[in-house]
Backbone of each chain as ProteinMPNN parsed JSONL, in Angstrom:
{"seq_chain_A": "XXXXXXXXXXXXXXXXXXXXXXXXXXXXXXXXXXXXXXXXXXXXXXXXXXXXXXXXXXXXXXXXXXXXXXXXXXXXXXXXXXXXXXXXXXXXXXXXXXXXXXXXXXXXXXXXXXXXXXXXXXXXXXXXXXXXXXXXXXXXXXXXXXXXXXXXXXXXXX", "coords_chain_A": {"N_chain_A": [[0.846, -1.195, 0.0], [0.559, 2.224, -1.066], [1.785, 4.737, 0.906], [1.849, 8.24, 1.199], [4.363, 10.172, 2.315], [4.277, 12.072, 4.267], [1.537, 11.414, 5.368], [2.27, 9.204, 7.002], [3.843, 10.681, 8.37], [2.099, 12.12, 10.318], [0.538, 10.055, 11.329], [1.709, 8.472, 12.839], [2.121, 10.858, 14.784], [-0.122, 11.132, 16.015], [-0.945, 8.337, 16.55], [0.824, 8.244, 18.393], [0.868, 10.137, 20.523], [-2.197, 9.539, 21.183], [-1.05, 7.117, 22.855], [0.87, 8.043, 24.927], [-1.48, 10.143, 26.354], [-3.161, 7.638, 27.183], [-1.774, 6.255, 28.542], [-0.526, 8.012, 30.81], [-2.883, 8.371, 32.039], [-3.686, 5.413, 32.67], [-1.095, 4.66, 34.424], [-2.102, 6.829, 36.366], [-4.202, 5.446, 37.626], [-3.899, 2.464, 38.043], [-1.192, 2.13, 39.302], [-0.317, 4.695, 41.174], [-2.552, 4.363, 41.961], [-4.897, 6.362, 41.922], [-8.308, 6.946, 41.957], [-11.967, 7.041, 41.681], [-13.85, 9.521, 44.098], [-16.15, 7.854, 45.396], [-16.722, 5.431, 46.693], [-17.535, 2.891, 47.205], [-18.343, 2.281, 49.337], [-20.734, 2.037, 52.178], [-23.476, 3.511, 53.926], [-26.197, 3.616, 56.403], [-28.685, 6.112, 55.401], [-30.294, 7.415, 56.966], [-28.935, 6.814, 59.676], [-26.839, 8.23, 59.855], [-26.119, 10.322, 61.704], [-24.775, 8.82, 63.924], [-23.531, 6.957, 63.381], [-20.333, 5.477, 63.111], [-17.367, 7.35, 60.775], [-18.877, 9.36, 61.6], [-20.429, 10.196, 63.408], [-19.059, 11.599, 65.007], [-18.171, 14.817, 63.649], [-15.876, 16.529, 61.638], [-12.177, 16.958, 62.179], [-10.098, 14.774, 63.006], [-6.622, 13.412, 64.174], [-5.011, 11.064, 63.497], [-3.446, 7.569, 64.021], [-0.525, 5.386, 63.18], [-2.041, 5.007, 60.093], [-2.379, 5.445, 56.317], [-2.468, 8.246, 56.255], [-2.164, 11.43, 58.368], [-4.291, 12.888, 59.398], [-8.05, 12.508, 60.307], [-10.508, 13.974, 58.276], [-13.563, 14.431, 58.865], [-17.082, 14.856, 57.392], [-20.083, 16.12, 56.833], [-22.798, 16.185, 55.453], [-26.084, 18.168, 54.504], [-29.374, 19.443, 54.008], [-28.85, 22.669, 54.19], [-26.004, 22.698, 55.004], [-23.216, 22.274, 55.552], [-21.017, 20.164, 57.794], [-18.793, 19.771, 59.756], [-19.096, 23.832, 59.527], [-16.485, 24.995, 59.379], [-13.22, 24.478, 59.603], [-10.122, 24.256, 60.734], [-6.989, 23.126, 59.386], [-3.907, 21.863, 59.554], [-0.588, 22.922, 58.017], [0.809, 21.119, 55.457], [-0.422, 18.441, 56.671], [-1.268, 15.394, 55.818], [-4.158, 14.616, 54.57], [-6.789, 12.405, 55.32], [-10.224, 12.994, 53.426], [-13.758, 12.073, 54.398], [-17.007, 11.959, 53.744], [-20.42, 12.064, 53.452], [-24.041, 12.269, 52.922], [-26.461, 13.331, 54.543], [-29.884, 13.698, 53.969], [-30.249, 14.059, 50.327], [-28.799, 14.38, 47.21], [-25.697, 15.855, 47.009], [-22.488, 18.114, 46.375], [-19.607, 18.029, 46.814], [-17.146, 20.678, 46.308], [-13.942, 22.039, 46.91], [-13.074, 24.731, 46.503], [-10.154, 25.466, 43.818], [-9.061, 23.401, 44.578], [-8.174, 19.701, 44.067], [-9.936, 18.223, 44.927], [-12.926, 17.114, 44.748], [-15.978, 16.157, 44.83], [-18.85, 14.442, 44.704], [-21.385, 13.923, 46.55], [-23.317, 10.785, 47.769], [-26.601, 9.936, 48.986], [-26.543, 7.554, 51.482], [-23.997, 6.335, 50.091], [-20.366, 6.73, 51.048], [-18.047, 9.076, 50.543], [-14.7, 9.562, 49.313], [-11.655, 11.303, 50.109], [-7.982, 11.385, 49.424], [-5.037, 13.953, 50.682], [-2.57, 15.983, 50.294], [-2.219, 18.861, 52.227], [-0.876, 21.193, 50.966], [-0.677, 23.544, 50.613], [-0.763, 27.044, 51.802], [-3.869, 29.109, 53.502], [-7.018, 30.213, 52.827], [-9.871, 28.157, 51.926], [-12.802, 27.207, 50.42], [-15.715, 25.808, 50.381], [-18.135, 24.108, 48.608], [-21.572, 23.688, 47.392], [-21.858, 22.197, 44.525], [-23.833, 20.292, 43.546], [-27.31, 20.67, 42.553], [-29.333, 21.291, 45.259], [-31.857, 22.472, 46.259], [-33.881, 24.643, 47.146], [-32.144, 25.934, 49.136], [-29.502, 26.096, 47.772], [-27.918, 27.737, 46.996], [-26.829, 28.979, 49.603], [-25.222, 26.941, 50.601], [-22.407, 26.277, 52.098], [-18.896, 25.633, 53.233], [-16.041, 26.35, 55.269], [-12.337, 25.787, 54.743], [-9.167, 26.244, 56.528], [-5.996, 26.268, 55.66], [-3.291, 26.02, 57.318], [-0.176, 27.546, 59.215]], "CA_chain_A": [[0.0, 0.0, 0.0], [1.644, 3.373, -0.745], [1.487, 6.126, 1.456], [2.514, 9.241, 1.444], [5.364, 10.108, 2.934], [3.52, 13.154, 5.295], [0.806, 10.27, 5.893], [3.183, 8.534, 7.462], [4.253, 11.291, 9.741], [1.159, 12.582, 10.948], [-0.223, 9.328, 12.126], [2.949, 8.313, 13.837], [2.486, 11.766, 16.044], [-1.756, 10.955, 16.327], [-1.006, 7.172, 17.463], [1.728, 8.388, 20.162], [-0.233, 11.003, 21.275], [-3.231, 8.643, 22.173], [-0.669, 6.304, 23.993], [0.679, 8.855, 25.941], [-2.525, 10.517, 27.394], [-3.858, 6.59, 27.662], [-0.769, 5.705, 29.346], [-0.416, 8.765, 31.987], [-4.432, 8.132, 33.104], [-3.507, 4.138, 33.421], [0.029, 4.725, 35.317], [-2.5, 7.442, 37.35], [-4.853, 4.509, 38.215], [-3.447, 1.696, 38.12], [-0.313, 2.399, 39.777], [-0.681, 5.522, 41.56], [-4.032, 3.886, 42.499], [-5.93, 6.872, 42.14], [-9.884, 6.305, 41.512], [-12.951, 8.163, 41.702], [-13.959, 9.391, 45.508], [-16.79, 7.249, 45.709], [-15.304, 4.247, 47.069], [-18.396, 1.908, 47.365], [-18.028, 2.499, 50.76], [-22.243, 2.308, 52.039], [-24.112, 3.688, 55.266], [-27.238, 4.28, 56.646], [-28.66, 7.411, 55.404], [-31.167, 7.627, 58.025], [-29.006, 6.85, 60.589], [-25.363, 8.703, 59.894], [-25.502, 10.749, 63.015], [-24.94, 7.682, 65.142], [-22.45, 5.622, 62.526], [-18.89, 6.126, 63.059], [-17.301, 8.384, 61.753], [-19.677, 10.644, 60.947], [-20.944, 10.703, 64.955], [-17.947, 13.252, 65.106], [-17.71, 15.539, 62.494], [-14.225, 17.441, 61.754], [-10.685, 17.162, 62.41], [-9.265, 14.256, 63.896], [-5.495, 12.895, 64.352], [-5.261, 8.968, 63.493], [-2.39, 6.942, 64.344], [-1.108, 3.585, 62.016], [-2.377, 5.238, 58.788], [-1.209, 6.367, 55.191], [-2.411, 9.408, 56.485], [-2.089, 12.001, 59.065], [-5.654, 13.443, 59.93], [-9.504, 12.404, 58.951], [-11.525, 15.057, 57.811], [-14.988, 14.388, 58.746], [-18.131, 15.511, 56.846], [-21.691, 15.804, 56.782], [-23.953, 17.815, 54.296], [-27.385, 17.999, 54.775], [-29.817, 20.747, 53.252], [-28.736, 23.631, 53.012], [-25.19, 23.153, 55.423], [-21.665, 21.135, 56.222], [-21.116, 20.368, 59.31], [-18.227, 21.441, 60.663], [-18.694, 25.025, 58.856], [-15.311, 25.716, 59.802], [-11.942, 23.765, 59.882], [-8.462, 24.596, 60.703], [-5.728, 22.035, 59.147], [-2.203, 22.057, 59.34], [-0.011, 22.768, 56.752], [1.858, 19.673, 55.51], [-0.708, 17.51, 56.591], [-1.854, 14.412, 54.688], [-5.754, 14.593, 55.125], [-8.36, 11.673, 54.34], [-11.621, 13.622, 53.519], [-14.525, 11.285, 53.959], [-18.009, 12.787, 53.609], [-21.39, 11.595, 53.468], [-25.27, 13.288, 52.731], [-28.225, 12.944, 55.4], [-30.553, 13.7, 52.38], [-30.414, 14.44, 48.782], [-26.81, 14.176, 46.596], [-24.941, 17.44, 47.769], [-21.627, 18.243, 45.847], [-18.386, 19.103, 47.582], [-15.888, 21.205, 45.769], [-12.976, 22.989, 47.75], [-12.483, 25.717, 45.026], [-8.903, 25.494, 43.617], [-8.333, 22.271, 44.476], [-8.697, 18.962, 42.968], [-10.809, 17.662, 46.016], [-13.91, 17.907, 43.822], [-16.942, 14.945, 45.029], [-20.394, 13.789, 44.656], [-22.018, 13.002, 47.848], [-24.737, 10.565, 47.564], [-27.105, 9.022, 50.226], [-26.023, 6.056, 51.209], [-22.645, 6.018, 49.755], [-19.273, 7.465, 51.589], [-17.18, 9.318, 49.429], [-13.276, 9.916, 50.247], [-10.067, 11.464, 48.627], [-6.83, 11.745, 50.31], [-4.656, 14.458, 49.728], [-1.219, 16.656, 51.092], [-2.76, 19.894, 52.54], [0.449, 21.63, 51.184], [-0.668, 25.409, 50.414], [-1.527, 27.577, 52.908], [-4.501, 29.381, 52.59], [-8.518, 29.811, 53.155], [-10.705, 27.266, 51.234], [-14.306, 27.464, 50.144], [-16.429, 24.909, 49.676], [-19.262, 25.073, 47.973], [-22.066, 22.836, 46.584], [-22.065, 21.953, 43.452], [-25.211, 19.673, 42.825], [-28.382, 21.577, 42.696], [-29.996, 20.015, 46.083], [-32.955, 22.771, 46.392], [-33.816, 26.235, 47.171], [-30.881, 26.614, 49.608], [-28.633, 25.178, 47.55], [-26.331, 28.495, 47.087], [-25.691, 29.311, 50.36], [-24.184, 25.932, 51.25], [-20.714, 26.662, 52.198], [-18.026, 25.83, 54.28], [-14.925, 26.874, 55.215], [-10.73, 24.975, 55.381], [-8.061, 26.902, 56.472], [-4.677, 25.641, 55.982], [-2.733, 27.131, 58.861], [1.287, 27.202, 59.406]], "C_chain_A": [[0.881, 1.246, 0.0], [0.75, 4.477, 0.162], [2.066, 7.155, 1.479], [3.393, 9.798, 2.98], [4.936, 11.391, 4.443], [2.528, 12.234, 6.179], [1.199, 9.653, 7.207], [3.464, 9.148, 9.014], [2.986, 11.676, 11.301], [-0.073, 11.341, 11.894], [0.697, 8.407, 12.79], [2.714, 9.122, 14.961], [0.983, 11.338, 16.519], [-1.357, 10.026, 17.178], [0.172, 7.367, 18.478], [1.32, 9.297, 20.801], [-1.492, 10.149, 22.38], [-2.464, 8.236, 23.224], [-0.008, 7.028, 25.105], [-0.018, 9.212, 26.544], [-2.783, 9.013, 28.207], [-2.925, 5.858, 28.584], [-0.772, 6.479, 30.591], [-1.314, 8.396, 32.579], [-4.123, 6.614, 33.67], [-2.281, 4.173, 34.356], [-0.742, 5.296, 36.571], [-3.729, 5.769, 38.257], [-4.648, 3.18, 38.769], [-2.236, 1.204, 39.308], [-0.029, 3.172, 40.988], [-2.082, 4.925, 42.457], [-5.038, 5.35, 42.852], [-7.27, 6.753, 41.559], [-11.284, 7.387, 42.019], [-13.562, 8.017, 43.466], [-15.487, 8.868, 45.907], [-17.083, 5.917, 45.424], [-16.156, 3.082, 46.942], [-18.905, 1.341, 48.757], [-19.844, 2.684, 51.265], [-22.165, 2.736, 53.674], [-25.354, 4.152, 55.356], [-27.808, 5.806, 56.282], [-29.762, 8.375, 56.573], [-30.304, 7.618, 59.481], [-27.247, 7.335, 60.843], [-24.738, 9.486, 60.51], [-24.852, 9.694, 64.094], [-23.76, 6.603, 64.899], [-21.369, 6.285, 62.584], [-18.403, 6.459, 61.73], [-17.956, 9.322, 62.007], [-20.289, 11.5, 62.356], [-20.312, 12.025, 65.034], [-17.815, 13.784, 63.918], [-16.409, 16.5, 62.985], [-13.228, 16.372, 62.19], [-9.779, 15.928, 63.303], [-7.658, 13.363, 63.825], [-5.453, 11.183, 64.185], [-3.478, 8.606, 63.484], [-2.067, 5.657, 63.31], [-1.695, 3.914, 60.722], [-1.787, 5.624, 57.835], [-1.07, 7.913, 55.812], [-2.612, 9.84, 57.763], [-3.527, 12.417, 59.995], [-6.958, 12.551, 58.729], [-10.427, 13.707, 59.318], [-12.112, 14.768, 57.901], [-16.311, 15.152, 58.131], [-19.087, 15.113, 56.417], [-22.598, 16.722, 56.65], [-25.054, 16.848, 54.648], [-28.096, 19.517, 54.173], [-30.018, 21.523, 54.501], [-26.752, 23.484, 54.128], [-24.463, 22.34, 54.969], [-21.337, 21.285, 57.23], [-19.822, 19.196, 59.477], [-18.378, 22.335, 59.511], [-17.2, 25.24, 58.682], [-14.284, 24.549, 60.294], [-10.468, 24.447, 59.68], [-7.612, 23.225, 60.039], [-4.606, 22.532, 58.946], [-1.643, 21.805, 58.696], [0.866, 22.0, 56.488], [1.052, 18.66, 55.656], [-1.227, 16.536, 55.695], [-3.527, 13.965, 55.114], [-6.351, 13.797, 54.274], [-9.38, 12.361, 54.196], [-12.371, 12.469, 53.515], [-16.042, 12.211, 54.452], [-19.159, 12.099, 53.177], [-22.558, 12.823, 53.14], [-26.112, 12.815, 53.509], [-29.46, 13.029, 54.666], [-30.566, 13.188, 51.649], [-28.548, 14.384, 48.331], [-26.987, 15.962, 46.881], [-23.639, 17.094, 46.672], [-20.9, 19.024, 47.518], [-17.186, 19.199, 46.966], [-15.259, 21.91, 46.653], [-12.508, 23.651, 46.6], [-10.853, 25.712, 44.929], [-8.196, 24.659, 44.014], [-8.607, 21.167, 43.562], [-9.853, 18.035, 44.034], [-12.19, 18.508, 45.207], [-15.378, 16.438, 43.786], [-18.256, 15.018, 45.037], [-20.502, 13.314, 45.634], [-23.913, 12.477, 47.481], [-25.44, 9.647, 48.486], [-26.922, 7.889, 50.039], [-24.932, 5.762, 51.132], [-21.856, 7.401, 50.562], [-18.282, 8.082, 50.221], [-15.579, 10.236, 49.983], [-12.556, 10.264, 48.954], [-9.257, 11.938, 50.003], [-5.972, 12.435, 49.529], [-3.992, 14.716, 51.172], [-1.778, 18.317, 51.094], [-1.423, 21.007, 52.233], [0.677, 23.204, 50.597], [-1.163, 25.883, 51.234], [-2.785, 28.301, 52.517], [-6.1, 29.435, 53.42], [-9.021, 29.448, 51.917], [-12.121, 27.13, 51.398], [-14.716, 26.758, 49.772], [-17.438, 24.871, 50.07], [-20.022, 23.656, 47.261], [-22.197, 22.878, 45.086], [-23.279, 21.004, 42.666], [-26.579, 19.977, 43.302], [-29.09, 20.539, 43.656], [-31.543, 21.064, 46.895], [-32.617, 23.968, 46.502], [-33.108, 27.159, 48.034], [-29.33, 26.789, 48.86], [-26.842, 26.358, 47.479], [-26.027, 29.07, 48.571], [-25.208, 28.489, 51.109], [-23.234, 25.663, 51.317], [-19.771, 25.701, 53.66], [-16.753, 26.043, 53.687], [-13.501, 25.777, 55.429], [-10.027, 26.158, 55.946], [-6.919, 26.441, 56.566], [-3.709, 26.94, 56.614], [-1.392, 26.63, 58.849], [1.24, 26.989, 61.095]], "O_chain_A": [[1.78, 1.402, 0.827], [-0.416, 4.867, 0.12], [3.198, 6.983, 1.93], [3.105, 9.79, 4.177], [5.506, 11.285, 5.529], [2.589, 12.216, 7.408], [0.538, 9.633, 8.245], [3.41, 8.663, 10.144], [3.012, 11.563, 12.527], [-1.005, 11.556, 12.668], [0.157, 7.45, 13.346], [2.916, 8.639, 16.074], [0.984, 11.181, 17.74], [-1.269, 10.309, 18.373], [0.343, 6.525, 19.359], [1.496, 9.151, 22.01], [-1.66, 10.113, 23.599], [-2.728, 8.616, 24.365], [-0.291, 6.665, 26.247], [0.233, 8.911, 27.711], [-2.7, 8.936, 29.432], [-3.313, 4.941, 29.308], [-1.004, 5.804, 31.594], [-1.074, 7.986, 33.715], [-4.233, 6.414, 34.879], [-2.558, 3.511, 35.356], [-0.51, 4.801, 37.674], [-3.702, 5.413, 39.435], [-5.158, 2.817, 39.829], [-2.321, 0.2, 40.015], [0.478, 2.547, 41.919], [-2.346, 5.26, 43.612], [-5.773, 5.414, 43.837], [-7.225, 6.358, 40.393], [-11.208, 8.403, 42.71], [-13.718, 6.945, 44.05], [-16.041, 9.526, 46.788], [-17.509, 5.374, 44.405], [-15.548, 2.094, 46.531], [-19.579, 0.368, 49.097], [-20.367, 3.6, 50.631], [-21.258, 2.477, 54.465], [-25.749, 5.007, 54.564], [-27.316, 6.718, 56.946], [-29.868, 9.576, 56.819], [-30.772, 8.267, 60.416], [-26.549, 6.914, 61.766], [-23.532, 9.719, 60.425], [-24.462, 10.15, 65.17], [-23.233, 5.79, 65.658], [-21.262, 7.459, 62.229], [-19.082, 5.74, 60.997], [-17.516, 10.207, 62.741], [-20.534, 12.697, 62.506], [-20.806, 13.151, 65.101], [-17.267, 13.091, 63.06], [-16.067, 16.977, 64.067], [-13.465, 15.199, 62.478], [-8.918, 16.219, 64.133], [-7.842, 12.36, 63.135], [-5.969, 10.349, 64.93], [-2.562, 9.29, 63.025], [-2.951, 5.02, 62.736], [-1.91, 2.885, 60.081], [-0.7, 6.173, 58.018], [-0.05, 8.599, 55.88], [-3.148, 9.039, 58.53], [-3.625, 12.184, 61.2], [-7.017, 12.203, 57.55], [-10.849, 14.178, 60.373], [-12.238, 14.156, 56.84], [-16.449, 16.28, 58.605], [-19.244, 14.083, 55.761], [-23.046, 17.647, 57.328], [-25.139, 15.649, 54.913], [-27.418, 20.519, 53.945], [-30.796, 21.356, 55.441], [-26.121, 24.496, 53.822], [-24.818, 21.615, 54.039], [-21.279, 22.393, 57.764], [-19.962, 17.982, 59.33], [-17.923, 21.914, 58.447], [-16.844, 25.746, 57.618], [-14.538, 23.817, 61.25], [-9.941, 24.979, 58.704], [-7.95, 22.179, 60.593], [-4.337, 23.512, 58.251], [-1.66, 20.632, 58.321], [1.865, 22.03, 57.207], [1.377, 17.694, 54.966], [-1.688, 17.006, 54.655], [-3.857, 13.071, 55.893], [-6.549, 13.978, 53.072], [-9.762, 12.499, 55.357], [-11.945, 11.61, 52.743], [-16.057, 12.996, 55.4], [-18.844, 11.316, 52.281], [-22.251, 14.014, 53.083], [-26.614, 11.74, 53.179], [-30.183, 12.07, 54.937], [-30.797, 11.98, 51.671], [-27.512, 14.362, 48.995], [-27.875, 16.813, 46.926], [-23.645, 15.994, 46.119], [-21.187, 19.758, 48.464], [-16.318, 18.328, 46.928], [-16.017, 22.565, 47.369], [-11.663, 23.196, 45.829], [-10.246, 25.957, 45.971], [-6.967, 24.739, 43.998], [-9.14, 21.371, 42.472], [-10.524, 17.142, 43.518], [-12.461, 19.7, 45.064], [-15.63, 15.867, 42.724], [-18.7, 16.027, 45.584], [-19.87, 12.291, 45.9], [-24.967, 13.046, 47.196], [-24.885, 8.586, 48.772], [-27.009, 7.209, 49.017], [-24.513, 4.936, 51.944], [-22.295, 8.54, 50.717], [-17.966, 7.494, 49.187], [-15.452, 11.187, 50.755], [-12.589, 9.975, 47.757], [-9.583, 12.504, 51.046], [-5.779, 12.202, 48.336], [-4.235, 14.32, 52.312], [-1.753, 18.956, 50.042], [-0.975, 21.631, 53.194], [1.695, 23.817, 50.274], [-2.163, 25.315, 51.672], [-3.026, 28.282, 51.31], [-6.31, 28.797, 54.452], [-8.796, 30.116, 50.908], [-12.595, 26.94, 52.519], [-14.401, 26.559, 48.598], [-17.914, 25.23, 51.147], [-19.378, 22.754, 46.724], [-22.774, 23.848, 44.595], [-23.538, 21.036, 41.463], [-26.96, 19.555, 44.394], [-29.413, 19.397, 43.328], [-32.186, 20.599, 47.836], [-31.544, 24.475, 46.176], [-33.136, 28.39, 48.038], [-28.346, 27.407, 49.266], [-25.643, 26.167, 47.678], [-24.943, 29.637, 48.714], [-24.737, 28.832, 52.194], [-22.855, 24.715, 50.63], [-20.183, 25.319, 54.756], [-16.336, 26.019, 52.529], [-13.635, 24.93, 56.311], [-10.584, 27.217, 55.658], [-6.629, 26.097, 57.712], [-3.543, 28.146, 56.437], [-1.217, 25.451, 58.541], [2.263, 26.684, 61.708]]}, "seq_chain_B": "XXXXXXXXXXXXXXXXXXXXXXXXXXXXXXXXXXXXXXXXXXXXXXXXX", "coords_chain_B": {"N_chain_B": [[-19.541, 22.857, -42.483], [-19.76, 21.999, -39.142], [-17.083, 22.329, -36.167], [-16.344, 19.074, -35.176], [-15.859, 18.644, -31.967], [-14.409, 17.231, -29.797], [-11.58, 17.18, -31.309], [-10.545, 19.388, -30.861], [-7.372, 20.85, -29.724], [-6.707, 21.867, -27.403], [-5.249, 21.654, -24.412], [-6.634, 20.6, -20.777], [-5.677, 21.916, -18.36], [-4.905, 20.447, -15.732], [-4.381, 21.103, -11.806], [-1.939, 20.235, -9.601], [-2.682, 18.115, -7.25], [-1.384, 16.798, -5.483], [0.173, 17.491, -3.323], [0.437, 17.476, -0.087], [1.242, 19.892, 1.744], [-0.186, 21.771, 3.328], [-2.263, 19.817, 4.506], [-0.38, 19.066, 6.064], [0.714, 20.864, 7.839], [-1.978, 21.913, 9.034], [-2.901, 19.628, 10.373], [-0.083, 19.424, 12.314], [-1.076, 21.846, 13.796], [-3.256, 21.898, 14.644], [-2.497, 19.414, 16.107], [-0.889, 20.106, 18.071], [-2.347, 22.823, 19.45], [-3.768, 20.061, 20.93], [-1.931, 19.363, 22.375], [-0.87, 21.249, 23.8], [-3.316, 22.493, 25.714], [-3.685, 19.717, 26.664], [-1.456, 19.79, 28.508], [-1.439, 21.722, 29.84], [-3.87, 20.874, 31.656], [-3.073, 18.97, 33.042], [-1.16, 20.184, 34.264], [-2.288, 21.954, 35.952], [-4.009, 20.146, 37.65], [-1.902, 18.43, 38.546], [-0.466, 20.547, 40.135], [-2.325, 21.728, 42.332], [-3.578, 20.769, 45.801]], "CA_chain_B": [[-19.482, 21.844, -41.515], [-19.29, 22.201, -37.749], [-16.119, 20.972, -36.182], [-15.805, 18.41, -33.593], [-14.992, 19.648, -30.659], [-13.44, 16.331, -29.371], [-10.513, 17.066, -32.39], [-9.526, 20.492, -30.148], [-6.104, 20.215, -29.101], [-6.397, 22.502, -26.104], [-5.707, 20.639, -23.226], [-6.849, 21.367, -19.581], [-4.807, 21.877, -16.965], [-5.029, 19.806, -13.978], [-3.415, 21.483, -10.707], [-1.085, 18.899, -9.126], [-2.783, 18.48, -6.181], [-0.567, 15.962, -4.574], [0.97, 18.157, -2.05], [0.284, 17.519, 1.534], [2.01, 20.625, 2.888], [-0.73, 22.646, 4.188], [-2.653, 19.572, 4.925], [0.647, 18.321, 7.54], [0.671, 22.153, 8.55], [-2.998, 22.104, 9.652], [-2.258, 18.299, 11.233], [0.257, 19.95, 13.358], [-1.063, 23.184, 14.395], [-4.549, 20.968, 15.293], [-2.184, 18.677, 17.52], [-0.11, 21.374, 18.826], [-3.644, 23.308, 20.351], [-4.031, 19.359, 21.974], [-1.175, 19.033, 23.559], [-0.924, 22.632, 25.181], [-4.452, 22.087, 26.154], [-3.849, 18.738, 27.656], [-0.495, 19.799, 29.443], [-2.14, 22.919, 30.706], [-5.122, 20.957, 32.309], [-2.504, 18.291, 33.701], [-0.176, 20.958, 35.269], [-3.011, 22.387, 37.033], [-4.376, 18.788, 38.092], [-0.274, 17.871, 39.491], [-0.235, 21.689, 40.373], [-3.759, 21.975, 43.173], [-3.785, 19.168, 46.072]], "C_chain_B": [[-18.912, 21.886, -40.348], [-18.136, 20.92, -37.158], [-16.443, 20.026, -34.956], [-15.087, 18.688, -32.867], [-14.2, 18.635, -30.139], [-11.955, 16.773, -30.277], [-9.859, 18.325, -31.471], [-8.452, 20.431, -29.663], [-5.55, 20.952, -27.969], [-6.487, 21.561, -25.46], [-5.922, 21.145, -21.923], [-5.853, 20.692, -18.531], [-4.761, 21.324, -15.56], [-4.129, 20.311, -13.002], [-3.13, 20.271, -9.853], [-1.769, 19.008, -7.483], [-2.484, 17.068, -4.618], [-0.004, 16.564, -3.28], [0.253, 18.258, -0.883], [0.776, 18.764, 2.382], [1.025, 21.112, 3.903], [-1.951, 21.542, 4.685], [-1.655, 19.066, 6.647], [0.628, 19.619, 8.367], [-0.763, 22.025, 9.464], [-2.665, 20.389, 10.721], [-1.617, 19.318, 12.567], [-0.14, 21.202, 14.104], [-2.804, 21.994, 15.465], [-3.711, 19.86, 17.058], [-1.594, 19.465, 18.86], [-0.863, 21.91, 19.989], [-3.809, 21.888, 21.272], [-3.619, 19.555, 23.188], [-0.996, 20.019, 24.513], [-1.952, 22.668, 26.105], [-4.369, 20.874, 27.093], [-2.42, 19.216, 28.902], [-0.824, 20.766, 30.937], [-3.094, 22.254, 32.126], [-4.36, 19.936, 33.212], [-1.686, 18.806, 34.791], [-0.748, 21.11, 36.48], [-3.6, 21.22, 37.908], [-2.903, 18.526, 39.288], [-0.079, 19.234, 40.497], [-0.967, 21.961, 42.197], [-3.166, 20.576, 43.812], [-5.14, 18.767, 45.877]], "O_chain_B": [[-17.684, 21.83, -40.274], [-18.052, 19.701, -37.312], [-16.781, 20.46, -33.855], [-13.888, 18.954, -32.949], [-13.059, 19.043, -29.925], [-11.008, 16.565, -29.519], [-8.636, 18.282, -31.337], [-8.54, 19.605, -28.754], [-4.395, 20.862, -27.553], [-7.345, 20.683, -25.559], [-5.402, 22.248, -21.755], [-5.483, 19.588, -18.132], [-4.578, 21.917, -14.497], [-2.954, 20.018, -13.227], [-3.982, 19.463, -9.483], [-1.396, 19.853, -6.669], [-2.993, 16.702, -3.558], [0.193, 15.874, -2.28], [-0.555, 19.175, -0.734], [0.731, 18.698, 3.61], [1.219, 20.968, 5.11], [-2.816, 22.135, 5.33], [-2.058, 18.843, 7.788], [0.528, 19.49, 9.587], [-0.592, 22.045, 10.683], [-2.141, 20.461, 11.832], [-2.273, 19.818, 13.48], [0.554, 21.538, 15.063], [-3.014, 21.648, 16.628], [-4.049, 19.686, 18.229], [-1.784, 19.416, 20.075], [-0.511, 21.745, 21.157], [-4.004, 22.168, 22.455], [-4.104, 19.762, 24.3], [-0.956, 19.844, 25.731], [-1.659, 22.856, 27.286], [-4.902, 20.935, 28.201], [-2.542, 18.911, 30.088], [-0.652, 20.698, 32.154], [-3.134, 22.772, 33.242], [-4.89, 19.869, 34.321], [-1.471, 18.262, 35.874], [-0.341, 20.776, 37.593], [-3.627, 21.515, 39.103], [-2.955, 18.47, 40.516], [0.433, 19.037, 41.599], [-0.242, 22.313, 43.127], [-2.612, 19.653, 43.214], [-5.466, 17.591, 46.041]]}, "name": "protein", "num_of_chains": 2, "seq": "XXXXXXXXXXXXXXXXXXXXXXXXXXXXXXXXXXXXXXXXXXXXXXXXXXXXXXXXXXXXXXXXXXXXXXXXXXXXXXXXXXXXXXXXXXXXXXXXXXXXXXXXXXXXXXXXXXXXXXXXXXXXXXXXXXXXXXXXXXXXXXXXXXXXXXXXXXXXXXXXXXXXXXXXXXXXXXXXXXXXXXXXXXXXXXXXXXXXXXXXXXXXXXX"}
């Protein structure tokens, strides 16, 4: 089959192109083991004041883990509860987060901590708290006629 | 007696239109916009925790 000699080039750079992107996302998953923050992880949605961890919401220190602190959280219409968290800069924070409701979104603007909370299911991402800073988060999945002023606050603190 | 026009010995000009340049030009400028685009959205991804 002849091809032209440009032919040639241009689907040389196409098919290493694909395998690059398709390679970085499988090295990211695979390897890396990162995966989408809703883990399959289930709980009561009726009864997620009462189910560890969620009893405590916010900030606590864990011992024996990849990571440093768990972030507790628990949306419900129209809040998050804790409003308000301090974390320390450097730390390696599990977020895990749940909905007493309706699906709630939780984005921390300007990060990549960016989840779907949906009744029933736990949803986690672990990350390196490593800019200082105040953090806003903010719903993102339309969950009724509060839905914009459902906020809370991070602060990464030195 | 009208002539036959097949017998004309003008011939038409076909433009050679073998040349790939400005299709490999558009090729690369098309991949070019990918890859800045994908590096961009990766930086910021490796960039944010």
């Amino acid at each position: 089959m002849h091809m032209h000699k440009f032919e040639k080039i241009w689907l040389t750079f196409g098919i290493s192109c694909l395998v690059i992107f398709l390679a970085v996302v499988g090295v990211s998953a695979f390897y890396l083991g990162n995966k989408p923050p809703s883990c399959l992880t289930t709980v009561n949605p009726e009864k997620v004041d009462q189910t560890k961890p969620f009893n405590k919401p916010g900030l606590h220190k864990v011992d024996g883990k990849d990571w440093d602190y768990e972030l507790v959280y628990v949306a419900s219409a129209f809040s998050y509860n804790p409003a308000k968290v301090e974390v320390p800069l450097g730390a390696k924070v599990k977020v895990i987060a749940t909905t007493k409701d309706v699906i709630h979104g939780f984005e921390m603007a300007g990060t990549n901590i960016n989840m779907m909370l949906e009744p029933g299911y736990v949803s986690e991402y672990t990350t390196t708290f490593d800019k200082a800073g105040e953090y806003l988060i903010v719903c993102n999945e339309y969950c009724g006629a509060g839905h914009h002023l459902m906020s809370s606050m991070i602060e990464v603190v030195k | 007696m009208a002539k036959a026009e097949l017998k004309t010995k003008q011939k038409t000009e076909v433009e050679d239109s073998s040349s790939l340049k400005g299709t490999l030009a558009s090729v690369f400028l098309l991949g070019a916009f990918l890859i800045v685009t994908w590096v961009g959205v990766y930086y910021l991804f490796v960039d944010r925790f």
